[in-house]
PyMOL Python script that loads the backbone (N, CA, C, O; Angstrom):
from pymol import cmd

cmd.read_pdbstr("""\
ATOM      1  N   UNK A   1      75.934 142.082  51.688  1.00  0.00           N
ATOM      2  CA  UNK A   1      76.550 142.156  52.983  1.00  0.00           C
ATOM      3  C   UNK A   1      76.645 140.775  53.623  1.00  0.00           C
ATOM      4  O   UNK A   1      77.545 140.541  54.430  1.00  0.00           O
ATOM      5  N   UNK A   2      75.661 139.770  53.256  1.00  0.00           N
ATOM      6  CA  UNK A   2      75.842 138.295  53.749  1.00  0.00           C
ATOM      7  C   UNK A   2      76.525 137.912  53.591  1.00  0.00           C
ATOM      8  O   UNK A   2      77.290 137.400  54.409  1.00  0.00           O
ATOM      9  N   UNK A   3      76.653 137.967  52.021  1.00  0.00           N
ATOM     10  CA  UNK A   3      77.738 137.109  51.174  1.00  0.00           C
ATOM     11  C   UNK A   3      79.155 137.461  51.344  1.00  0.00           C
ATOM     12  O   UNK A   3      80.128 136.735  51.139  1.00  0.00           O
ATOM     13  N   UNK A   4      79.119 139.155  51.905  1.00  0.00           N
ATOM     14  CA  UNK A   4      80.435 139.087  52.195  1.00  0.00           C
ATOM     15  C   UNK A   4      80.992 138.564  53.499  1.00  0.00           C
ATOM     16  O   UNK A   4      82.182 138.272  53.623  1.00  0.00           O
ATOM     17  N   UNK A   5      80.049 138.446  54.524  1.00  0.00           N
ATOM     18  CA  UNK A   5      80.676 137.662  56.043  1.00  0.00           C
ATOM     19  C   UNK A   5      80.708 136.572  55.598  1.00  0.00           C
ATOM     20  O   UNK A   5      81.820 136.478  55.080  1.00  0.00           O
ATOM     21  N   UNK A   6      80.146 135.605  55.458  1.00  0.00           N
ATOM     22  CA  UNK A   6      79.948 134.616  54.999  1.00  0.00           C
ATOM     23  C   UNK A   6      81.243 133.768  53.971  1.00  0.00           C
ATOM     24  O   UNK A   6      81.861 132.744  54.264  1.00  0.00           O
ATOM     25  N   UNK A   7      81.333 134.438  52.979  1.00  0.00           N
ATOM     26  CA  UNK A   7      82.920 134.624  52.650  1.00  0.00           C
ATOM     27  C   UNK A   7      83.893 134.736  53.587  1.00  0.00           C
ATOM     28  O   UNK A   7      84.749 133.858  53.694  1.00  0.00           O
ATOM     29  N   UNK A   8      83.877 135.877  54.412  1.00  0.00           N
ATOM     30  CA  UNK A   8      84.741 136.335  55.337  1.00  0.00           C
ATOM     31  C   UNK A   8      85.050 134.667  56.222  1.00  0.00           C
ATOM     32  O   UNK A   8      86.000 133.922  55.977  1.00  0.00           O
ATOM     33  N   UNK A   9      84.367 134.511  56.866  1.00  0.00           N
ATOM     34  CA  UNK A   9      83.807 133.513  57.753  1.00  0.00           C
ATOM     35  C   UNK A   9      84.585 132.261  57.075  1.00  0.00           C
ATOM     36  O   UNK A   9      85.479 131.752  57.751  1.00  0.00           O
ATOM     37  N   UNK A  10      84.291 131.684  55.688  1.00  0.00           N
ATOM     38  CA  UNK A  10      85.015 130.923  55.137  1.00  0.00           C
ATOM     39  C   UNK A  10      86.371 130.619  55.275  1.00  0.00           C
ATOM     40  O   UNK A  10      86.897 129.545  55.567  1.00  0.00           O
ATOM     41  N   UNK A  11      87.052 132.108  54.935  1.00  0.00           N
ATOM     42  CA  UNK A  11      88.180 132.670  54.614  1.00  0.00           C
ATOM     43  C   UNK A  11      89.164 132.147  56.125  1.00  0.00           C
ATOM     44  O   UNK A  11      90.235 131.542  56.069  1.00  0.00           O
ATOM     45  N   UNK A  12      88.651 132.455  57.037  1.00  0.00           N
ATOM     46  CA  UNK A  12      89.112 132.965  58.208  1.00  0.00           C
ATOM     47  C   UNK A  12      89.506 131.350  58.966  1.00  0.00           C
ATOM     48  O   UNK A  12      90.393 131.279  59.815  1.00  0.00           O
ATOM     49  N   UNK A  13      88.770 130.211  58.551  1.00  0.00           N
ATOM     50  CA  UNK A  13      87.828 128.776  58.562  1.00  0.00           C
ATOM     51  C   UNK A  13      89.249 128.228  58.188  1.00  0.00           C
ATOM     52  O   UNK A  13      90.111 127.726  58.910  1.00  0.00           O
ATOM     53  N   UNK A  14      89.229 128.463  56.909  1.00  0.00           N
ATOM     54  CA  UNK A  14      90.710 127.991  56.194  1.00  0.00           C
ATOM     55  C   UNK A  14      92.443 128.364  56.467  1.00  0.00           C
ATOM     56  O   UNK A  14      93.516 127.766  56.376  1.00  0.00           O
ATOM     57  N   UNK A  15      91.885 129.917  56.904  1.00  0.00           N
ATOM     58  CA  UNK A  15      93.158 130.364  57.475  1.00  0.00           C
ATOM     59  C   UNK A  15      93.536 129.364  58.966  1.00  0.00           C
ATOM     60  O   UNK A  15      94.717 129.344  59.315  1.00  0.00           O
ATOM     61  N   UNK A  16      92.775 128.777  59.575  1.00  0.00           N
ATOM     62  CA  UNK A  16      92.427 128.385  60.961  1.00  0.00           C
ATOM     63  C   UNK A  16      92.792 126.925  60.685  1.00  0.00           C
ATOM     64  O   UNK A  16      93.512 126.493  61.586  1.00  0.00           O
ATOM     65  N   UNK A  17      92.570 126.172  59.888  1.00  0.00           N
ATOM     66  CA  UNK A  17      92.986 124.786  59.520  1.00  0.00           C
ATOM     67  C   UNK A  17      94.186 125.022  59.142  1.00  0.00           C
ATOM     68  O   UNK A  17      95.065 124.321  59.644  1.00  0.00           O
ATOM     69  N   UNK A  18      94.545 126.001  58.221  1.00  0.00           N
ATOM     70  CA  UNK A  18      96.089 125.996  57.672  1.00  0.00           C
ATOM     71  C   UNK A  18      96.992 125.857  58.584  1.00  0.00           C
ATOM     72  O   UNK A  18      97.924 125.085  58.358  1.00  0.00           O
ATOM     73  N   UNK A  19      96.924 126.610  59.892  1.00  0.00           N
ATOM     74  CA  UNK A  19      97.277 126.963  60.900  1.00  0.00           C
ATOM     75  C   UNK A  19      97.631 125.908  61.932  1.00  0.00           C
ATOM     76  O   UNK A  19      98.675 125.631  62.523  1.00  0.00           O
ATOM     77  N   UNK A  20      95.985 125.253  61.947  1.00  0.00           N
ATOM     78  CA  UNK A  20      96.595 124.099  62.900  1.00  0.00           C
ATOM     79  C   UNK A  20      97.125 123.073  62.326  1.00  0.00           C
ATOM     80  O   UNK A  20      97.469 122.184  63.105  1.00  0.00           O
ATOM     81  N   UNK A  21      97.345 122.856  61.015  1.00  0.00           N
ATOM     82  CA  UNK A  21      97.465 121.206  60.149  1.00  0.00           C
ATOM     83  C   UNK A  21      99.034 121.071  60.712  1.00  0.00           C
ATOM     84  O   UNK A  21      99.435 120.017  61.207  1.00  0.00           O
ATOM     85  N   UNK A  22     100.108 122.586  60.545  1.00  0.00           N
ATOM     86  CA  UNK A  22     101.446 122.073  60.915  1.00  0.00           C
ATOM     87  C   UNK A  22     101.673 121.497  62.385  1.00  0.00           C
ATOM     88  O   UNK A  22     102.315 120.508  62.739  1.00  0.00           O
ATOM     89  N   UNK A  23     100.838 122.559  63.240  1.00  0.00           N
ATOM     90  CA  UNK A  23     101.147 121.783  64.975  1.00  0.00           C
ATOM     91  C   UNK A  23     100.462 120.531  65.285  1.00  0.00           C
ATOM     92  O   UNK A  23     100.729 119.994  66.360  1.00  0.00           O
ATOM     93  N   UNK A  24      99.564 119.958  64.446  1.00  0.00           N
ATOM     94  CA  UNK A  24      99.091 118.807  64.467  1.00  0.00           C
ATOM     95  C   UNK A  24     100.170 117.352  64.015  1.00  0.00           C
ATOM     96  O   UNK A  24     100.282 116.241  64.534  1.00  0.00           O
ATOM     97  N   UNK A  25     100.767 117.921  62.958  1.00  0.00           N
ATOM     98  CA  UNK A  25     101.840 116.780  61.731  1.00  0.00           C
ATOM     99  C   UNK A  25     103.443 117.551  62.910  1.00  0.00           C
ATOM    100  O   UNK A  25     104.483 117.458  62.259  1.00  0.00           O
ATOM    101  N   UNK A  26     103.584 117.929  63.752  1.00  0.00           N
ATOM    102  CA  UNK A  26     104.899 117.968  64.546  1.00  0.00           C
ATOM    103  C   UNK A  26     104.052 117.238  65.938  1.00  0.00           C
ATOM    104  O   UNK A  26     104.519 116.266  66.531  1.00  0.00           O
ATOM    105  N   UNK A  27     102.965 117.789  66.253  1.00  0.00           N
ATOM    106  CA  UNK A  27     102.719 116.985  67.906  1.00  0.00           C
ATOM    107  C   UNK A  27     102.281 115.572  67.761  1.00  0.00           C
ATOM    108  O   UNK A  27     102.548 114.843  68.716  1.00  0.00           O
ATOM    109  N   UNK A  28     101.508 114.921  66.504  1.00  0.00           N
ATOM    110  CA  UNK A  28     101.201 113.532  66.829  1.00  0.00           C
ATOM    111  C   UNK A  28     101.732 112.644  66.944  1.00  0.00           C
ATOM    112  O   UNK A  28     101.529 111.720  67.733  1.00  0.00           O
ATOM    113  N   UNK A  29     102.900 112.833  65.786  1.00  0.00           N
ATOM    114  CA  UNK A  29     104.478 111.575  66.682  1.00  0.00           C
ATOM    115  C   UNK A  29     104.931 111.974  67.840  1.00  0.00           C
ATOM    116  O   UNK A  29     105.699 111.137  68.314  1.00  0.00           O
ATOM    117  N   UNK A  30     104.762 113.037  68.600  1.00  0.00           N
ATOM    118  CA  UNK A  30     105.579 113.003  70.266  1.00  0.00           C
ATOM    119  C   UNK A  30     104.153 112.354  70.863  1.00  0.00           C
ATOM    120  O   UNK A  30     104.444 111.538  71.738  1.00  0.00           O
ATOM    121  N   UNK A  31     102.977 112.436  70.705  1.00  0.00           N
ATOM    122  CA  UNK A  31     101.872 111.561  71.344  1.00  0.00           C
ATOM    123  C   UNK A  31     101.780 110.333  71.011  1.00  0.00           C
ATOM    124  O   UNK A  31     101.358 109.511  71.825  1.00  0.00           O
ATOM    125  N   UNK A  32     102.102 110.030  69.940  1.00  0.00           N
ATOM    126  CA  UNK A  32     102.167 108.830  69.369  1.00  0.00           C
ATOM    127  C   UNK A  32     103.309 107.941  70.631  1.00  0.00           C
ATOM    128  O   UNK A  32     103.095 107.143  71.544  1.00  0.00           O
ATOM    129  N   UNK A  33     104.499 108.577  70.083  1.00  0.00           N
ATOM    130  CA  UNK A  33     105.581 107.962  70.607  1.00  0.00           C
ATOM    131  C   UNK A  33     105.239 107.506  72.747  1.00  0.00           C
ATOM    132  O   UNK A  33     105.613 106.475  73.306  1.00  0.00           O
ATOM    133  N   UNK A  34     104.519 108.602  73.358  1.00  0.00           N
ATOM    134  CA  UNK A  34     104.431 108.740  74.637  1.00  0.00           C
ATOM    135  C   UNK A  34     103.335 107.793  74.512  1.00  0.00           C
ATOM    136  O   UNK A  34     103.735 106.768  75.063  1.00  0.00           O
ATOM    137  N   UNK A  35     102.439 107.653  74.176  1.00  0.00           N
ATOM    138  CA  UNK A  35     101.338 106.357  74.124  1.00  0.00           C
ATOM    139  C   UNK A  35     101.544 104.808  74.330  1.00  0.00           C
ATOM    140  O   UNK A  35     101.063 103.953  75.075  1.00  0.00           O
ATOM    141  N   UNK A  36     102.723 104.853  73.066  1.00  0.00           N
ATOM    142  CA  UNK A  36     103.693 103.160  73.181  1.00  0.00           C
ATOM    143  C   UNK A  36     104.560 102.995  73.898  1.00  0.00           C
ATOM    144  O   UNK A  36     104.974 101.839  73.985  1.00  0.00           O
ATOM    145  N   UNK A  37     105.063 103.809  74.528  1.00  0.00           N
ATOM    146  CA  UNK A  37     106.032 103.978  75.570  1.00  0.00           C
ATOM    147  C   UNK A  37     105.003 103.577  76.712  1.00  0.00           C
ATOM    148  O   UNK A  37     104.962 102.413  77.110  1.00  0.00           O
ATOM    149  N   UNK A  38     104.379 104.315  77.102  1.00  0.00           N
ATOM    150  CA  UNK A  38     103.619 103.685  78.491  1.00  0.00           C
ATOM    151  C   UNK A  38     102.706 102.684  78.190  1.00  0.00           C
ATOM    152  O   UNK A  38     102.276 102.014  79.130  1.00  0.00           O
ATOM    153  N   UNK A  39     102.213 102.383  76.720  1.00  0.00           N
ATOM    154  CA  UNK A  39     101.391 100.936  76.660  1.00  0.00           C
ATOM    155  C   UNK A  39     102.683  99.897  76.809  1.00  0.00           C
ATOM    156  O   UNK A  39     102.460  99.124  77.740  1.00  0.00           O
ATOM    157  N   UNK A  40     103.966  99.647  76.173  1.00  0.00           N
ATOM    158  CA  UNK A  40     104.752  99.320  76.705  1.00  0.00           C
ATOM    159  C   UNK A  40     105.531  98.745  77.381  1.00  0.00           C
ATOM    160  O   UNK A  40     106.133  97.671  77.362  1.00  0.00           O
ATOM    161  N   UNK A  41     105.396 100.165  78.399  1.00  0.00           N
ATOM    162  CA  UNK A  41     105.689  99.970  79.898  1.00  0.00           C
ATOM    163  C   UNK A  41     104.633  98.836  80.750  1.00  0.00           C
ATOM    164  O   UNK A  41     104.946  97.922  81.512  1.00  0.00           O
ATOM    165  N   UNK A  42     103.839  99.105  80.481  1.00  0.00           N
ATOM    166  CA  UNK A  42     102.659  98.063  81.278  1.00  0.00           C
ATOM    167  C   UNK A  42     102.786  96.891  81.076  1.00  0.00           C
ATOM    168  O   UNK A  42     102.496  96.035  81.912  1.00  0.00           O
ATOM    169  N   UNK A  43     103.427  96.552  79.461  1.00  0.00           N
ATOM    170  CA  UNK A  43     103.432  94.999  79.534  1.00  0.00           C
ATOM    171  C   UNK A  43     104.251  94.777  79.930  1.00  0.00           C
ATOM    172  O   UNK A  43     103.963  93.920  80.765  1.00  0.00           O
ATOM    173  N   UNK A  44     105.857  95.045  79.974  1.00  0.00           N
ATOM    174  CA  UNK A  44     106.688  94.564  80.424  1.00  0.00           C
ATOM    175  C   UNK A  44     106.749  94.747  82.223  1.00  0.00           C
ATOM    176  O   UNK A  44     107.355  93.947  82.937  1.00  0.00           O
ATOM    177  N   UNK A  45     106.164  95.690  82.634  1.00  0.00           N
ATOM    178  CA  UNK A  45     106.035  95.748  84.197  1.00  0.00           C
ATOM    179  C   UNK A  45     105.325  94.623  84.806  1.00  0.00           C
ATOM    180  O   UNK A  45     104.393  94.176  84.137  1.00  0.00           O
ATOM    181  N   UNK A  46     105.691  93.791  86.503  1.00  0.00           N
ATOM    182  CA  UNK A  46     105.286  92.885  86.342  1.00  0.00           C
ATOM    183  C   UNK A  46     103.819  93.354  87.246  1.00  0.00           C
ATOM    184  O   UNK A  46     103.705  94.505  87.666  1.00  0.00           O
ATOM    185  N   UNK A  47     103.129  92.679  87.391  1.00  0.00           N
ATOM    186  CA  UNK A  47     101.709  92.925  88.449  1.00  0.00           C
ATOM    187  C   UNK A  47     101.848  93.406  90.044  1.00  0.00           C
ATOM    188  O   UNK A  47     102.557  92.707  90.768  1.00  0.00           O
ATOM    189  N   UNK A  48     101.527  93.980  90.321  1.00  0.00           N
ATOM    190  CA  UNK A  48     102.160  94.582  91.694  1.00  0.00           C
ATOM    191  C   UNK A  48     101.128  94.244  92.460  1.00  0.00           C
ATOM    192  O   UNK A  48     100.109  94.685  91.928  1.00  0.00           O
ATOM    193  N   UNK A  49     100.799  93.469  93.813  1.00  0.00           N
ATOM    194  CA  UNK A  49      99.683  93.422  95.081  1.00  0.00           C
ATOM    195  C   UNK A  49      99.726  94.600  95.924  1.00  0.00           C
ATOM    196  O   UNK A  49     100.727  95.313  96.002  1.00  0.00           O
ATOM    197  N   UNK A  50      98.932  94.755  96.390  1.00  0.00           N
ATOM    198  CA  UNK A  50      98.464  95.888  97.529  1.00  0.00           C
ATOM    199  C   UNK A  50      98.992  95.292  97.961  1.00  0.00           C
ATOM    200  O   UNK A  50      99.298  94.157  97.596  1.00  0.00           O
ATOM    201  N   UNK A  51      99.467  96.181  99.455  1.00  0.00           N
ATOM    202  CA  UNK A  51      99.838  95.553 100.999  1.00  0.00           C
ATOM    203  C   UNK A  51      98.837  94.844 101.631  1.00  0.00           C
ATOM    204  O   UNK A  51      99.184  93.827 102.233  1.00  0.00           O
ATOM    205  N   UNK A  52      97.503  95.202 101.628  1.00  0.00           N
ATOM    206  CA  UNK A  52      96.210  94.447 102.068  1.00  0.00           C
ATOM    207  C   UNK A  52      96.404  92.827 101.925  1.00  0.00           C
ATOM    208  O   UNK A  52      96.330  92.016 102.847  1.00  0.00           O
ATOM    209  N   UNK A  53      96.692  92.531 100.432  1.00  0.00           N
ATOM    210  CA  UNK A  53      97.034  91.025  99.898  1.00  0.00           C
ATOM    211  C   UNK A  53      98.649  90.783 100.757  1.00  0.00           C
ATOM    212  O   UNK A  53      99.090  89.649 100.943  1.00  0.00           O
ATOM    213  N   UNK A  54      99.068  91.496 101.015  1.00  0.00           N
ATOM    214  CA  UNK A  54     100.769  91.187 101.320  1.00  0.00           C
ATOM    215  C   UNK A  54     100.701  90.484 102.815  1.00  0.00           C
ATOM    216  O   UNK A  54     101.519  89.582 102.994  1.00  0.00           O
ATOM    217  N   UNK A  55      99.946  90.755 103.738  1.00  0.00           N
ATOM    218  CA  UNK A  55     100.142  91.288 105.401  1.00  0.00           C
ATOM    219  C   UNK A  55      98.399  90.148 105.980  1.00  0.00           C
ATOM    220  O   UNK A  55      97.193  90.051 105.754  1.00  0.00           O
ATOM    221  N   UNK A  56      98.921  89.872 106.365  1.00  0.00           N
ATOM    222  CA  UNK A  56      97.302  89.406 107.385  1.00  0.00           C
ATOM    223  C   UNK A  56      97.841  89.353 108.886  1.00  0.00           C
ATOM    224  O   UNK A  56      99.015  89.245 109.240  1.00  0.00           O
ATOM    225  N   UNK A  57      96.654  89.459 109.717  1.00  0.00           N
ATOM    226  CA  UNK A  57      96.706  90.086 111.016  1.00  0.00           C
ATOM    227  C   UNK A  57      96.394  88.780 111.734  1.00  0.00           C
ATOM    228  O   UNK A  57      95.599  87.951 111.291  1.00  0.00           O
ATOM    229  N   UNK A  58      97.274  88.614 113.206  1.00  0.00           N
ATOM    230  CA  UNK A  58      96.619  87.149 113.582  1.00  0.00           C
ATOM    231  C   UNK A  58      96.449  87.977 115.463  1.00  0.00           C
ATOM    232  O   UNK A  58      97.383  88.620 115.943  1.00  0.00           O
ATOM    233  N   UNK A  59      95.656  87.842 115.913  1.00  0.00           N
ATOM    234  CA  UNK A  59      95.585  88.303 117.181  1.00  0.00           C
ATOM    235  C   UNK A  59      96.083  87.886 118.444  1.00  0.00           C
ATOM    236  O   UNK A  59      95.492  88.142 119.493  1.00  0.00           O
ATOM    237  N   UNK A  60      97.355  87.129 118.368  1.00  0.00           N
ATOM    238  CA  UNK A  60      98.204  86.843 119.376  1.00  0.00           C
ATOM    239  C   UNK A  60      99.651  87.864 118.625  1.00  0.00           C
ATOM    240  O   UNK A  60     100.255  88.645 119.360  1.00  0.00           O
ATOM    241  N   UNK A  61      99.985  87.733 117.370  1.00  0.00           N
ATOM    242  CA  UNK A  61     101.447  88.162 117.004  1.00  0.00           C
ATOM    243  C   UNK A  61     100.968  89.876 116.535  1.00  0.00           C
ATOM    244  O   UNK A  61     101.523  90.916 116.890  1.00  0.00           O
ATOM    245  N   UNK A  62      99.930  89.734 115.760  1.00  0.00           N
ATOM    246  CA  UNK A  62      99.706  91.208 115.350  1.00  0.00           C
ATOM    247  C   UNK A  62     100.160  91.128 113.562  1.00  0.00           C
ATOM    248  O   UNK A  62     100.138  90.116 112.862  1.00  0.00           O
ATOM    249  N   UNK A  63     100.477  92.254 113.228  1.00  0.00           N
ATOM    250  CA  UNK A  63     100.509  91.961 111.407  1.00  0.00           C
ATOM    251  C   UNK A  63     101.714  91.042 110.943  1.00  0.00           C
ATOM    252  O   UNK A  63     102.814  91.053 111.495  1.00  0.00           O
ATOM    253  N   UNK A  64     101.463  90.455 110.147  1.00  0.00           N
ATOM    254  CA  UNK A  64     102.620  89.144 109.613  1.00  0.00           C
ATOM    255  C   UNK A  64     102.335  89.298 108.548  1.00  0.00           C
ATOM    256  O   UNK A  64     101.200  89.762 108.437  1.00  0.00           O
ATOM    257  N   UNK A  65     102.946  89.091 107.453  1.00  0.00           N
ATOM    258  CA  UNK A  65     102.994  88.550 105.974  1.00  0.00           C
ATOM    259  C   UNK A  65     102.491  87.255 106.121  1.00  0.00           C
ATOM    260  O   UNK A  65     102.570  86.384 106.988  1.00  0.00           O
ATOM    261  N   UNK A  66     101.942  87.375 105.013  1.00  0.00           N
ATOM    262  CA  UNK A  66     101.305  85.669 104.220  1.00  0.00           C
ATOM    263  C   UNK A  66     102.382  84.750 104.182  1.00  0.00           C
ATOM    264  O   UNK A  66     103.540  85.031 103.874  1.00  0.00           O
ATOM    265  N   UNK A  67     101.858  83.410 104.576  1.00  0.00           N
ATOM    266  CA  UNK A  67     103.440  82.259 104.072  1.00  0.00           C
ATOM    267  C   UNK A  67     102.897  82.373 102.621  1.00  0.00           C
ATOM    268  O   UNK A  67     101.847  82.862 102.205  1.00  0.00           O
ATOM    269  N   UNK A  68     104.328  81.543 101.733  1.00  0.00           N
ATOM    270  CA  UNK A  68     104.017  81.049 100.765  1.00  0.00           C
ATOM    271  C   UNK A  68     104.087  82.419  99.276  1.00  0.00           C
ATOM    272  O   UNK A  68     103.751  82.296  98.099  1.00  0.00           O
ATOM    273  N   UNK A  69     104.607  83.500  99.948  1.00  0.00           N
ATOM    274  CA  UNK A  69     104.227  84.589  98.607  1.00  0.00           C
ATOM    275  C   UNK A  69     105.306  84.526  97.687  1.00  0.00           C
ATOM    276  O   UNK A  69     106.398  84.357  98.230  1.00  0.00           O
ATOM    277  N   UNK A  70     105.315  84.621  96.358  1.00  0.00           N
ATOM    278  CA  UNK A  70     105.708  85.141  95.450  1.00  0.00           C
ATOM    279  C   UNK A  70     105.718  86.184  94.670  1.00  0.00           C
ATOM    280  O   UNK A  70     105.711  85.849  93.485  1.00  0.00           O
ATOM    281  N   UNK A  71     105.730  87.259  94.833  1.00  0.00           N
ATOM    282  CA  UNK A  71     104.986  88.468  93.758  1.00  0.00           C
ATOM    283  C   UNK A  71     105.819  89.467  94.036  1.00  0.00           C
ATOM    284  O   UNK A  71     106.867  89.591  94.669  1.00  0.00           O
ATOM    285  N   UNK A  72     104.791  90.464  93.135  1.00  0.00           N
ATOM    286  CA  UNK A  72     106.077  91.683  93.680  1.00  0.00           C
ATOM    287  C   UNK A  72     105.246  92.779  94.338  1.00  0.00           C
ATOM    288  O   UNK A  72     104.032  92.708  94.148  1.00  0.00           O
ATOM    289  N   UNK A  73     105.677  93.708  95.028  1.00  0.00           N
ATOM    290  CA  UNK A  73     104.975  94.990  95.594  1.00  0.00           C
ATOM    291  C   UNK A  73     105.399  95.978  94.683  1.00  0.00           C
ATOM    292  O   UNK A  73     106.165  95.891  93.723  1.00  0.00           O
ATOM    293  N   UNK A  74     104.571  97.236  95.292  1.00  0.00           N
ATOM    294  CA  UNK A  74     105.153  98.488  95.163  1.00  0.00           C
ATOM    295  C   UNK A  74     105.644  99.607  96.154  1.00  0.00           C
ATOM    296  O   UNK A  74     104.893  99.510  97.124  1.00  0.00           O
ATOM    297  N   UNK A  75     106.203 100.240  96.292  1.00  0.00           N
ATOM    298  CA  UNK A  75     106.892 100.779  97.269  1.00  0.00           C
ATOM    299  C   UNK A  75     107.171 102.082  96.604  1.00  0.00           C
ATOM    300  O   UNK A  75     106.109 102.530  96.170  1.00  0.00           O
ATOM    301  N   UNK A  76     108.057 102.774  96.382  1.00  0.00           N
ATOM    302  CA  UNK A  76     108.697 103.810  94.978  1.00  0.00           C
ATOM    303  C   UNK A  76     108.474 103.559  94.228  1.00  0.00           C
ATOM    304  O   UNK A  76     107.792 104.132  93.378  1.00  0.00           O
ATOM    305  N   UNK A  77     109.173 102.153  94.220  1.00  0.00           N
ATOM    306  CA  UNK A  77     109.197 100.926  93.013  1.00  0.00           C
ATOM    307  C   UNK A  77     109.007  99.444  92.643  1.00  0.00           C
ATOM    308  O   UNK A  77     108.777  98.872  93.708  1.00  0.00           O
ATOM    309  N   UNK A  78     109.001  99.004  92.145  1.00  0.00           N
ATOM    310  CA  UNK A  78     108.308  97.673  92.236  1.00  0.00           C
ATOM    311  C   UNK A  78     109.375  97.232  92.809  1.00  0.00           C
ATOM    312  O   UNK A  78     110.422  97.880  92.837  1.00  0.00           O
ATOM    313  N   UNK A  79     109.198  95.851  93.430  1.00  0.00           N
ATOM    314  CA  UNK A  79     109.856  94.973  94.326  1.00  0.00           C
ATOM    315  C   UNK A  79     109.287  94.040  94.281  1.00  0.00           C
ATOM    316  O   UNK A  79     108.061  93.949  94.360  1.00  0.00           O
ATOM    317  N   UNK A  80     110.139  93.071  94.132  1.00  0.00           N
ATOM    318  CA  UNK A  80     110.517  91.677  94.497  1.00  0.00           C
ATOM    319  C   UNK A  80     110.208  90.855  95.900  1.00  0.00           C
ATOM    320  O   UNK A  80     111.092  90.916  96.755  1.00  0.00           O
ATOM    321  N   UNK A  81     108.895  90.012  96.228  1.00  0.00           N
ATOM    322  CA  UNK A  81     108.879  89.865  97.416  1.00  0.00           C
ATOM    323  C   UNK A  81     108.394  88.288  97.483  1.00  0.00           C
ATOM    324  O   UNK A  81     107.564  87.747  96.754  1.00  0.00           O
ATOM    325  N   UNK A  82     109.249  87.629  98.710  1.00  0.00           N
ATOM    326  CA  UNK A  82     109.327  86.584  98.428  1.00  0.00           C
ATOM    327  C   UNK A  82     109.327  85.830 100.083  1.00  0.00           C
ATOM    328  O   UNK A  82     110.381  85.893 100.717  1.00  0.00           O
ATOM    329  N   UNK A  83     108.036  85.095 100.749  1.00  0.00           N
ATOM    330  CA  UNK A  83     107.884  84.695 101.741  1.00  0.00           C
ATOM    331  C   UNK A  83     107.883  83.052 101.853  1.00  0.00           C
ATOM    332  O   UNK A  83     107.527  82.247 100.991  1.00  0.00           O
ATOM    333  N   UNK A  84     108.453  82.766 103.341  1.00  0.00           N
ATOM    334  CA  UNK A  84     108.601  80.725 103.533  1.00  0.00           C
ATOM    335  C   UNK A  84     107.217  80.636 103.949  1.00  0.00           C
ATOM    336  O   UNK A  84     106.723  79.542 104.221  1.00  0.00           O
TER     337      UNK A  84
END
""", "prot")
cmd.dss("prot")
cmd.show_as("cartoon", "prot")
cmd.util.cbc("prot")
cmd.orient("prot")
């Protein structure tokens, strides 16, 4: 009676790998592919500053941008920002 669950158990083990080996060999190139796509994306995106770094506060005018910036923000989307 062991030997036959035990068997059984085997049986059932293998049926269960068979099973997953095909959805494994169709899903790892769409993960694959979505992985290098957003590793990617990151390099070619450029560095984005907080608004914190963007803005300083002076207590006669109130919030102003930094002189002197170059960089980009984010907003939706990255942006281009560029201060005298």
């Amino acid at each position: 009676m062991a030997i036959t669950r035990s068997i059984l158990a085997i049986v059932s083990a293998l049926f269960a790998i068979v099973l997953t080996v095909p959805i494994l060999v169709v899903g790892l190139p769409f993960l694959a592919v979505a992985f290098l796509t957003r590793a990617f994306s990151r390099l070619l995106e450029p560095r984005t500053v907080p608004w914190q770094e963007i803005i300083e506060y002076y207590p006669t005018l109130g919030w102003k941008p930094k002189a002197n910036l170059n960089t980009y923000g984010l907003a939706d989307e990255v942006f281009h920002l560029t201060t005298d």
